[in-house]
C-alpha positions as CSV (number, residue, x, y, z in Angstrom):
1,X,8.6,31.6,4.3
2,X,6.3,30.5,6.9
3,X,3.4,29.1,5.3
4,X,6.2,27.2,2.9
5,X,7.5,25.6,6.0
6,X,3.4,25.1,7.2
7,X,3.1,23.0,3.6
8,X,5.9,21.1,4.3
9,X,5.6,20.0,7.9
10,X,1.9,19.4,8.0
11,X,2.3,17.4,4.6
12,X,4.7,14.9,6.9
13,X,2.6,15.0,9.7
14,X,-0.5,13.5,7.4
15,X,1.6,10.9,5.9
16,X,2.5,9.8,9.3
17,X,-0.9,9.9,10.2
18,X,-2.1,8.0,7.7
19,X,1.0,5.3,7.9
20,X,0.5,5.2,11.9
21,X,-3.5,4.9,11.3
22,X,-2.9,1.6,8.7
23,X,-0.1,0.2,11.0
24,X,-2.5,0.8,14.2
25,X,-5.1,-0.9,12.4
26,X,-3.3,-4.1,11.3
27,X,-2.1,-4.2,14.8
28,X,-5.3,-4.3,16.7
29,X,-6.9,-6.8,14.4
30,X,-3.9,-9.4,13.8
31,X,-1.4,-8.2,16.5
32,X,2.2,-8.3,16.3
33,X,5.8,-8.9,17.2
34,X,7.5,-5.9,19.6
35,X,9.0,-4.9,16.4
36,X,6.0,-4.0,14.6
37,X,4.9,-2.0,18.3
38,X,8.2,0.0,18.1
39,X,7.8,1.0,14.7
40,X,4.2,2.2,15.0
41,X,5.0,3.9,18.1
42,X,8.5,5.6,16.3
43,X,6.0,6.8,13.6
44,X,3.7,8.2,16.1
45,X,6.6,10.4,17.8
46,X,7.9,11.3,14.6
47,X,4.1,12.3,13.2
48,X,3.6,14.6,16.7
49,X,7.3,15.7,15.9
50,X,6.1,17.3,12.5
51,X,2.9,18.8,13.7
52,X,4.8,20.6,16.6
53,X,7.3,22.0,13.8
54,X,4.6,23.9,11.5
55,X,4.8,27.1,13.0
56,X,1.3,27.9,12.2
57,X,0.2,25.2,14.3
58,X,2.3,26.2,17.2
59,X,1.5,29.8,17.8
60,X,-2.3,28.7,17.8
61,X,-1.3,26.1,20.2
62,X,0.8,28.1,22.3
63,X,-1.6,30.7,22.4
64,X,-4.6,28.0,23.4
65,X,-2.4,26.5,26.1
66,X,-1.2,30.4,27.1
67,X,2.5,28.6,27.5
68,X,4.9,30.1,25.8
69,X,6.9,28.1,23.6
70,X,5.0,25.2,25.4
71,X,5.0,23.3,21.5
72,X,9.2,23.6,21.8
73,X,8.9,21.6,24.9
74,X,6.5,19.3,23.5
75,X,8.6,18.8,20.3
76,X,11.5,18.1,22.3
77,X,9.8,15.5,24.5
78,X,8.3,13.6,20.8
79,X,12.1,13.7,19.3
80,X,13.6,12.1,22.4
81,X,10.4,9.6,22.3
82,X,11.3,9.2,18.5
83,X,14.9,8.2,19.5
84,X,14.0,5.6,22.1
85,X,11.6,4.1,19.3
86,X,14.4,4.0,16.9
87,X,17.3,2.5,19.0
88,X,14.3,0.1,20.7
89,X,13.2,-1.2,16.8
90,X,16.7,-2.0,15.8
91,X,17.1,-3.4,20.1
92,X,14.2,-6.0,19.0
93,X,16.3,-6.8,15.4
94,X,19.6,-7.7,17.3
95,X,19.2,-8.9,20.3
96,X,16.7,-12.1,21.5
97,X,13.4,-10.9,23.0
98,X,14.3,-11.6,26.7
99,X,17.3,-9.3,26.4
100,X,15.8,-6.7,24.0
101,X,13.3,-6.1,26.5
102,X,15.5,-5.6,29.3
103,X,17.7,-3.2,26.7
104,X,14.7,-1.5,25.8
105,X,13.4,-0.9,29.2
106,X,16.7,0.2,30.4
107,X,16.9,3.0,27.5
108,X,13.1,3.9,28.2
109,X,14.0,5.0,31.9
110,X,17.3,6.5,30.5
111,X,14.8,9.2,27.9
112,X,12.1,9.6,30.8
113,X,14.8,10.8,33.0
114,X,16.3,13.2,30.0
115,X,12.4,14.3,29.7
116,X,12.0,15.0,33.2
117,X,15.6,16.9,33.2
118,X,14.3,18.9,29.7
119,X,11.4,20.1,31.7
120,X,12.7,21.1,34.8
121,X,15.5,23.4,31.9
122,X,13.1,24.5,30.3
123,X,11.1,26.1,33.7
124,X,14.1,28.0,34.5
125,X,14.5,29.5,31.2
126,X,12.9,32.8,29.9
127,X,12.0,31.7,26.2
128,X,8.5,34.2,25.7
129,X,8.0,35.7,22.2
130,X,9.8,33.1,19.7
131,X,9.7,32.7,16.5
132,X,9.4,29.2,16.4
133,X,12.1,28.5,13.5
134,X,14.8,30.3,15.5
135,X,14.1,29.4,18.8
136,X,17.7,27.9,19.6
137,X,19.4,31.2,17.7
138,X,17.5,33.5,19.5
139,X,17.8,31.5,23.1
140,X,21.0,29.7,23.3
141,X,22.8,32.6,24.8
142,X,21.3,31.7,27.8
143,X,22.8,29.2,29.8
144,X,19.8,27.3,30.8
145,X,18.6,26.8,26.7
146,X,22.2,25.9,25.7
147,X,22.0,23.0,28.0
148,X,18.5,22.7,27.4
149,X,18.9,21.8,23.5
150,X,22.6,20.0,24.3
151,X,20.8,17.5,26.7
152,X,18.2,16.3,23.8
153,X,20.2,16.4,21.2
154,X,23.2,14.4,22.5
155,X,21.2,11.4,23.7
156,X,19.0,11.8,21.0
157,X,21.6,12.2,18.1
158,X,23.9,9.1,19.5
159,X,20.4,6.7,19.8
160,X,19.0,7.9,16.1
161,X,22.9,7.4,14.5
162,X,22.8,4.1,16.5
163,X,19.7,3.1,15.2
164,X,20.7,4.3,11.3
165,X,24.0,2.1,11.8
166,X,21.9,-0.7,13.1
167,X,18.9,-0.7,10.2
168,X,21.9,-1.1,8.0
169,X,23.5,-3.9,9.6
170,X,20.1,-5.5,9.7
171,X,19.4,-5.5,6.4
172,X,22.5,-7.4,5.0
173,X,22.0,-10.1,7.7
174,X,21.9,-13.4,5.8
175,X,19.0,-14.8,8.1
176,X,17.1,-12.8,6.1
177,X,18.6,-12.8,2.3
178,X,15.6,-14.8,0.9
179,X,13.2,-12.3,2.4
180,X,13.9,-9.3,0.2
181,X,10.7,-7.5,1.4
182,X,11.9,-7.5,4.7
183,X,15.1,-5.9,3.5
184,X,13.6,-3.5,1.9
185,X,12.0,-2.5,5.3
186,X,15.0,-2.3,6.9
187,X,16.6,0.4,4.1
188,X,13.4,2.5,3.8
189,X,14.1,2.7,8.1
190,X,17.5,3.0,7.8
191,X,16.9,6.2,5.0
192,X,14.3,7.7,7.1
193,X,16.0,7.8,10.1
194,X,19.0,9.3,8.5
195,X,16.2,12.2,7.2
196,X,15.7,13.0,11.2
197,X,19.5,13.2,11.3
198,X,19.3,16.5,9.2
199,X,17.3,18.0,12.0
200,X,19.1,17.1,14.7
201,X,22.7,18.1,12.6
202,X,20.7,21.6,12.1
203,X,20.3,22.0,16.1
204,X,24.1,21.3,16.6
205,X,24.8,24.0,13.4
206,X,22.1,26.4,14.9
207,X,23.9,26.4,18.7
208,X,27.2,26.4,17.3
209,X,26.0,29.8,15.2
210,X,25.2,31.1,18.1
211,X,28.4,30.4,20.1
212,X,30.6,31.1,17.9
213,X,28.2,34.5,16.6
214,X,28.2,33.2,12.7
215,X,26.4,35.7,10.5
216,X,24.3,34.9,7.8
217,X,23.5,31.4,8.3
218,X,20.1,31.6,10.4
219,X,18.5,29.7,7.1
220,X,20.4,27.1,7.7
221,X,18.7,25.0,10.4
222,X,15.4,25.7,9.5
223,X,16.1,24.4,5.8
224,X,17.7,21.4,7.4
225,X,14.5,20.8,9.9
226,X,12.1,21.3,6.7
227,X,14.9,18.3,4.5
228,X,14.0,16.1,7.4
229,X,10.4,15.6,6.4
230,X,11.0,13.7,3.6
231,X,12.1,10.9,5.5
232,X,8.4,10.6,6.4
233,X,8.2,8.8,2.8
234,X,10.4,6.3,3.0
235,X,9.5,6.2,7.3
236,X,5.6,5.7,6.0
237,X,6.6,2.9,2.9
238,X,8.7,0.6,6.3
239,X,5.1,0.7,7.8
240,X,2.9,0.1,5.1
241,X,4.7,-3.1,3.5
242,X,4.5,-5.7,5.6
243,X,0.9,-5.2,5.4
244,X,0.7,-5.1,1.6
245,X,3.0,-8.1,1.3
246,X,0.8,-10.0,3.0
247,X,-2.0,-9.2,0.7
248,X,-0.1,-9.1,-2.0
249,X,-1.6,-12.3,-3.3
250,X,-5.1,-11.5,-2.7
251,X,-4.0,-8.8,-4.5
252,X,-2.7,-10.8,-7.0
253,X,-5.8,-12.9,-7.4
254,X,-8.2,-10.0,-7.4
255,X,-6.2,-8.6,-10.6
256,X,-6.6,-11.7,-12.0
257,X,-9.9,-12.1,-11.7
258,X,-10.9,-8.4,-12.8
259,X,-9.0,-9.7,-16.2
260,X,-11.0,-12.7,-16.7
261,X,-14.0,-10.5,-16.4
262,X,-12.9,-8.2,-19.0
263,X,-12.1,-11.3,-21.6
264,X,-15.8,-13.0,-20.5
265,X,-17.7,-9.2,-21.0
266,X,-18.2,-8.5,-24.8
267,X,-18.9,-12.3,-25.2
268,X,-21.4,-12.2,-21.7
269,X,-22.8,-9.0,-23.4
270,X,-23.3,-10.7,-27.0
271,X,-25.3,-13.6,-25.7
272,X,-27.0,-11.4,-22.9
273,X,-30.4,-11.1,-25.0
274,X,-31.1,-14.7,-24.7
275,X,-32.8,-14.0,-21.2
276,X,-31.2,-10.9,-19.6
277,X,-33.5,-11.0,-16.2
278,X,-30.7,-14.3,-15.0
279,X,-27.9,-11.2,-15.0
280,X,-27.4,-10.5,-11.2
281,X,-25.1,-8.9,-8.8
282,X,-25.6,-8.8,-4.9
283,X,-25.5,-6.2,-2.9
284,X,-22.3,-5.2,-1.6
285,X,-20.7,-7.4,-4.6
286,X,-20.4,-4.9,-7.2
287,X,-16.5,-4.5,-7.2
288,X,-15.7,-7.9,-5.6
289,X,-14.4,-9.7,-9.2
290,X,-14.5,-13.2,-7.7
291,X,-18.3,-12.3,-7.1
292,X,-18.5,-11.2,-10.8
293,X,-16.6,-13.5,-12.5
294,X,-18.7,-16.2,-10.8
295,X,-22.0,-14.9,-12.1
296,X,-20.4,-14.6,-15.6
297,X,-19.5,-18.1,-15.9
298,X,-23.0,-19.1,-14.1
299,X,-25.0,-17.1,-16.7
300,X,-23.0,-18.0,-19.8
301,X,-23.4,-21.6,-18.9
302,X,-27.1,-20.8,-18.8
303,X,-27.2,-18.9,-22.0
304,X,-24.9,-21.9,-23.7
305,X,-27.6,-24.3,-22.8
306,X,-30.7,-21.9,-23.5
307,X,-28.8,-21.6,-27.2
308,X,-27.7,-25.6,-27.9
309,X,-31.0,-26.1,-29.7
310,X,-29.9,-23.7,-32.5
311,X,-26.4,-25.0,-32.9
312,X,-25.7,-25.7,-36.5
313,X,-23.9,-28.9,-37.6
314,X,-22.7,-27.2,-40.5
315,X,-21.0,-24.3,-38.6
316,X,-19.6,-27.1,-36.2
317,X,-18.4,-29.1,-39.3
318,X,-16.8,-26.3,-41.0
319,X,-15.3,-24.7,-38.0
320,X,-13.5,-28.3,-37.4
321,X,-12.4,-28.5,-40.7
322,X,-11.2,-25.0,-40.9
323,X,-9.1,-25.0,-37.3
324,X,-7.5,-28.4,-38.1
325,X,-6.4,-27.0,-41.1
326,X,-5.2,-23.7,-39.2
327,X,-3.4,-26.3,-36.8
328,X,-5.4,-25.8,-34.1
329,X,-5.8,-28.9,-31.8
330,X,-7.6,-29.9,-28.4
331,X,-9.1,-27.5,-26.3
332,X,-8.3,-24.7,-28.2
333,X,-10.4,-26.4,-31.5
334,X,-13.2,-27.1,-29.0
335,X,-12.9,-23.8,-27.9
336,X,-13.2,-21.8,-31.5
337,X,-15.4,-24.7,-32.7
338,X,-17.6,-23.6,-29.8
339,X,-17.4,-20.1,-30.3
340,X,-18.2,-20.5,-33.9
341,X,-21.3,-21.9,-32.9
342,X,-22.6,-19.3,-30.7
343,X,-22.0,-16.6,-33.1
344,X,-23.5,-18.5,-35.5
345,X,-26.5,-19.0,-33.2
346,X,-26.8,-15.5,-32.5
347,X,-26.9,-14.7,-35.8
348,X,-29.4,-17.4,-36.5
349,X,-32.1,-16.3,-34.3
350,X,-35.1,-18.0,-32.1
351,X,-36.6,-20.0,-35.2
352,X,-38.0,-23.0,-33.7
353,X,-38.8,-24.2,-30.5
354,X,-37.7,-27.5,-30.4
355,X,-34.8,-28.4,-27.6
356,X,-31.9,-30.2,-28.9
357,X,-29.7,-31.7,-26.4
358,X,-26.2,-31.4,-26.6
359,X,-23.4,-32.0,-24.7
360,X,-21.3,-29.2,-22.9
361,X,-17.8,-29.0,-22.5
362,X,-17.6,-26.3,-20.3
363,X,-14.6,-26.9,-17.5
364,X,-14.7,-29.9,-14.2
365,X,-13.9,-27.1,-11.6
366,X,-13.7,-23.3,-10.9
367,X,-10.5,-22.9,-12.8
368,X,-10.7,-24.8,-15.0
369,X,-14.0,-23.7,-16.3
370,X,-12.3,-20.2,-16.0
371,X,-9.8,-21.1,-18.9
372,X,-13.1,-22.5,-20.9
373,X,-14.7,-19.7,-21.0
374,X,-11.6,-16.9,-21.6
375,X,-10.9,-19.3,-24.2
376,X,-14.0,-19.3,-25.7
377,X,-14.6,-15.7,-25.4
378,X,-11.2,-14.8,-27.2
379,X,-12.4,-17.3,-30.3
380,X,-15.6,-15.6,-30.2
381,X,-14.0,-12.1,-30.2
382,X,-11.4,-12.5,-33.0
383,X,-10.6,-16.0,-33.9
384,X,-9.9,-15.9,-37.9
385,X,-11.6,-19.6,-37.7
386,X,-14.8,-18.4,-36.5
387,X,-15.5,-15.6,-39.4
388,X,-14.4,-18.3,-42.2
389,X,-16.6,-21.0,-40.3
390,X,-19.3,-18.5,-40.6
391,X,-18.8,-17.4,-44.0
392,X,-18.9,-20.8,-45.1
393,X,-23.2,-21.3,-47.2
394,X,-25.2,-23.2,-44.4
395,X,-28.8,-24.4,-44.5
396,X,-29.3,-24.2,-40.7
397,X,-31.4,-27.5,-39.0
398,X,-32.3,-28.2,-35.8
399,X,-32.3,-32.3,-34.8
400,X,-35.1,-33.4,-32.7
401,X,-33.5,-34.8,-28.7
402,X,-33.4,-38.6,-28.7
């Protein structure tokens, strides 16, 4: 049963890690309001919570420091730290900044003396030789650990209920109802908090068994510590999406742009042979698509240009004929009257040397010339216009340049 709890604590503890890291990171570049501090701080206590849980952990730690139980204390001191965190995030939410700091400060010293109180219990007990998942069951006979755990988990119980209560309120505040990120922040807080509930709840259960000599229900609390992890998930999606909605367009651009390169590649492959050594990707740029798709266009326009000499009238004739007849119209004919020629110029070969020059339709700016070419490339693939335009008898001609 121990290495199940192991699994599940440690798994928590490297999501918080990992959500602490990304929210540590996105402070120290850009910053940020006291409420994204208390968050990343409530994610820290709540990460060291989980690591001094996994019992595996603990009886290596305990026998490092040569303290017995030394990880209980520490776990105690993260959950109170945890709390303050909590009730200081929704503090920041309610309340303007001058008097959310004084609140906040005031509820700081209030945990530091509980802390301080914790320790001093915690000296005068005799808690050698736990087992780490029933150290309140096998303790809290004595008088010192019964107000020992009643001393963290009152303060600590009323500030994380406060701050479940207040995440709630939060998020139904109407400042706020055209901001449905934001919300969503506030219910993915207001759920994991109510996760760290289930531990606390447990602690009350696990003193009361012991009171009141319950049999049969040591499983209890320790089932009820190991349900509390999961509110690591929802604890680790509040940190993680402010960030991502603020790159969610960049994100949004990128997927574009990988999607224009996949329309522009079997047409940038078909008309690669025309002089493959301009094909070029810096270093570094390999899996930037605004780098790629920019060398596309670059390098089709080039190949367009290199191939205008051996565009055939006839294909251009009959591919007008045929689209107006399809219905096509504007920049979409242009576009399959385009493509028909390319294909038709692939197919035709480097017969002659002689330079025609033609003019290019081809875009007036980055965008635009975007839509050209996607345009053009989806002709080229599998416009029915092209493939009658090119089945169509041709005697191929090239026109001198005037």
């Amino acid at each position: 049963m121990t290495s199940t709890y192991d699994v599940v604590f440690l798994t928590g503890a490297i999501i918080g890690t990992l959500a602490t890291t990304f929210k540590l990171s996105r402070l120290y570049r850009y910053g940020g309001h006291p409420r994204s501090w208390a968050l990343t701080i409530t994610l820290a206590y709540a990460t060291g919570t989980a690591f001094m849980s996994a019992p595996s952990f603990t009886t290596w730690f305990d026998t490092w420091t040569g303290v017995g139980n030394f990880s209980t204390l520490l776990e105690v001191w993260f959950e109170c730290g945890f709390a303050c965190g909590a009730i200081s995030l929704v503090t920041y939410w309610r309340f303007a900044a001058k008097r959310a700091c004084q609140l906040v400060w005031r509820f700081s010293r209030i945990f530091f003396a509980v802390i301080v109180l914790l320790t001093a219990l915690f000296l005068m007990s005799d808690v050698r030789g736990s087992d780490k998942l029933a150290f309140t069951t096998q303790f809290g006979t004595q008088p010192t650990v019964a107000a020992f755990v009643l001393v963290y988990l009152i303060p600590t119980t009323i500030a994380v209920a406060a701050s479940t209560r207040g995440c709630g309120r939060a998020a139904k505040d109407p400042d706020i109802a055209n901001v449905p990120w934001l919300r969503r922040v506030l219910r993915c807080l207001q759920v994991g908090v109510m996760f760290a509930l289930l531990h606390l709840l447990g602690q009350f259960f696990a003193l009361a068994s012991v009171w009141f000599e319950w049999q049969y229900v040591e499983w209890v609390p320790p089932v009820m510590s190991g349900l509390s992890v999961l509110g690591f998930v929802p604890g680790a999606i509040a940190a993680v999406l402010p960030g991502v909605e603020r790159l969610r367009p960049q994100l949004g651009l990128c997927a574009e742009r990988w999607h224009v390169f996949t329309l522009l590649r079997p047409l940038h492959r078909a008309l690669r042979f025309v002089n493959p050594e301009v094909v070029f990707v810096a270093k570094g740029k390999k899996f930037s698509p605004h780098h790629r798709v920019r060398r596309q266009m670059l390098e089709l326009s080039e190949w367009r240009w290199a191939l205008a000499p051996r565009f055939d009238p006839t294909v251009r004739a009959t591919a007008e004929r045929i689209g107006v007849g399809c219905g096509l119209s504007g920049d979409e004919l242009l576009a399959t009257v385009e493509a028909a020629q390319l294909k038709a110029a692939i197919h035709a070969g480097r017969e002659s040397d002689t330079v025609m020059v033609e003019a290019t339709t081809d875009g007036s700016g980055l965008d635009s010339e975007y839509a050209w070419w996607v345009a053009v490339a989806k002709a080229f693939r599998d416009s029915p216009v092209v493939t009658a335009a090119l089945a169509q008898p041709r005697r191929f001609s090239v026109t001198p340049g005037r």
